[in-house]
Steps between C-alpha positions, in 0.01 A plus 500: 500500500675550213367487084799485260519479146746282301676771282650229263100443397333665221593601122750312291698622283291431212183631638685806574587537155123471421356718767783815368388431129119592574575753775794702222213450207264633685624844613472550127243350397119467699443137360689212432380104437644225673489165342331325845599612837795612528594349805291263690428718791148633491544786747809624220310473224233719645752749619645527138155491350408824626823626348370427196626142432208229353595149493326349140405156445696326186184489295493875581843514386473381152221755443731733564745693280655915449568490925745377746518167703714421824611128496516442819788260707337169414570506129323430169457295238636568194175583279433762807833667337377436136124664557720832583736523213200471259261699684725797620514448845786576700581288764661594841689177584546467866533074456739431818807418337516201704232370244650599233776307488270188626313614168771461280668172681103326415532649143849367410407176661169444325704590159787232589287236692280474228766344278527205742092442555565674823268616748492869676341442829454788780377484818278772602136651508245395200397863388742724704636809265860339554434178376261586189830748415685214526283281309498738245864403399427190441203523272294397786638131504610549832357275760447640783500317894329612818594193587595124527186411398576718170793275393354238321437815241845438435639200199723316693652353208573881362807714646419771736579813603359642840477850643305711763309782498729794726271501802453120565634347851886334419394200747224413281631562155787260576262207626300566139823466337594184657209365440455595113879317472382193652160534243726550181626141376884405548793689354244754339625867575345681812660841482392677873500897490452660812377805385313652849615858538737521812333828576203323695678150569791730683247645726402152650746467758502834639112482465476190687724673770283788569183232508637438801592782673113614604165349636328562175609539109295687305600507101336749272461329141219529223235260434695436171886482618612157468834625659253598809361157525867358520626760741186484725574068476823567644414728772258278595699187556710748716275654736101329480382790583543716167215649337430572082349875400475675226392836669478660818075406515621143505677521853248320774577628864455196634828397354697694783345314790782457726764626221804758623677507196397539091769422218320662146643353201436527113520327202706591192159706362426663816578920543651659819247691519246248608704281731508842679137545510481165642759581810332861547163318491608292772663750696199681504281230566685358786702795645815306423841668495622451167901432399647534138 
């Protein structure tokens, strides 16, 4: 029986980016703050933690001042940047610079919409780091949807202009756009801005592939990846029988009842290293012969 791992699974680019920031500053240095976790993969954050790394709250945050921050790949607000130039704090900016430039495409179109009573709308998590950073540019006037049931937030006799937060499914920001153009009155602008970062929405198809390719999916994702609850969604319209965990304690052995082959897969947020511990957990467990 064989357990195989997906090796296009795990850290983005912009995680990566993150991860090297805290691991360079901390060979110097035996603490560093975090401004929240930065990534949203417990078992990570633990393993960086004991490196020295200590994820701060943002009331925490603007008690602080004379230290140095990591911004993690999610992005910030603007007044997170302003509480550092007046309180000498020096920032280590790991934002992915995928959301950066989404940053700067809300900013310029909050300063230009504005002139026509237009509307900045995105599509995305109430209270995830990405969207309060991109709320941020906007003064908070932003409204934000989860949903269809969100879009009556939204003037219909104003102008609009839509975007997504980088790690929301394509299938479902494009029925949200559709129907925020058919909400908007007649002839008003509806400017769409597919903004989803290709680095997860490219690993759909080959993900939805190796679904299918073994008598069980497991994907390895933290309790807080929203990237994990879209990858696990599409593993599981693949193959039925795929399983969530966070951690290697979350695997039930009565999963492999009658199982000869285990795909492990990973979300965006989710380290080698434990998709690993999952297969040799299993091998172990089982006796399995295990491929790479």
């Amino acid at each position: 029986m064989k357990v195989e791992i997906d090796r296009r699974s795990g850290f983005c680019f912009g995680v990566i980016k993150a991860i090297k920031s805290a691991e360079s500053e901390l060979k110097d240095s035996p603490q560093l703050y975090c401004l929240g976790d930065i990534v949203h993969n417990g078992e990570e954050v633990k393993r960086l933690e004991k490196m020295g790394l200590k994820s701060i709250s943002k009331e925490e945050y603007f008690k602080l001042k004379d230290c140095k921050v990591l911004i993690r790949a999610h992005g910030e607000p603007p007044e997170t940047y302003e509480h550092a130039k007046k309180n000498n704090i020096e920032l280590l900016d790991a934002t992915c610079p995928v959301v950066i430039t989404l940053q700067e495409r809300v900013r310029d179109s909050y300063q230009n919409i504005r002139s026509h009573n237009g509307q900045v709308v995105i599509y995305g998590k109430k209270g995830h780091a990405e969207i309060i950073g991109l709320s941020g540019q906007t003064d908070y006037s932003a409204i934000v949807l989860e949903n269809k049931n969100d879009i009556s937030k939204i003037d219909p006799s104003r102008p609009v202009s839509l975007y997504s937060q980088t790690t929301k499914r394509i299938e479902d920001f494009y029925e949200i756009a559709e129907a925020v153009k058919n909400h908007v009155d007649p002839g008003l602008r509806v400017d769409i801005k597919d903004t989803i970062c290709r680095q997860v929405s490219n690993r759909v198809p080959h993900l939805k592939k190796f679904a299918k390719n073994y008598d069980m999916v497991i994907l390895v994702a933290g309790e807080k990846s929203s990237n994990g609850r879209y990858l696990f969604s599409i593993c599981k319209e693949e193959n039925p029988n795929a399983h969530l965990i966070a951690r290697v304690e979350d695997i039930q052995p009565e999963w492999f009842e009658n199982v000869e082959s285990v795909g492990i897969c990973g979300a965006t947020s989710t380290p080698n290293w434990l998709m690993e511990n999952v297969q040799e957990w299993i091998s172990k467990t089982f006796e399995k012969t295990v491929s790479q």
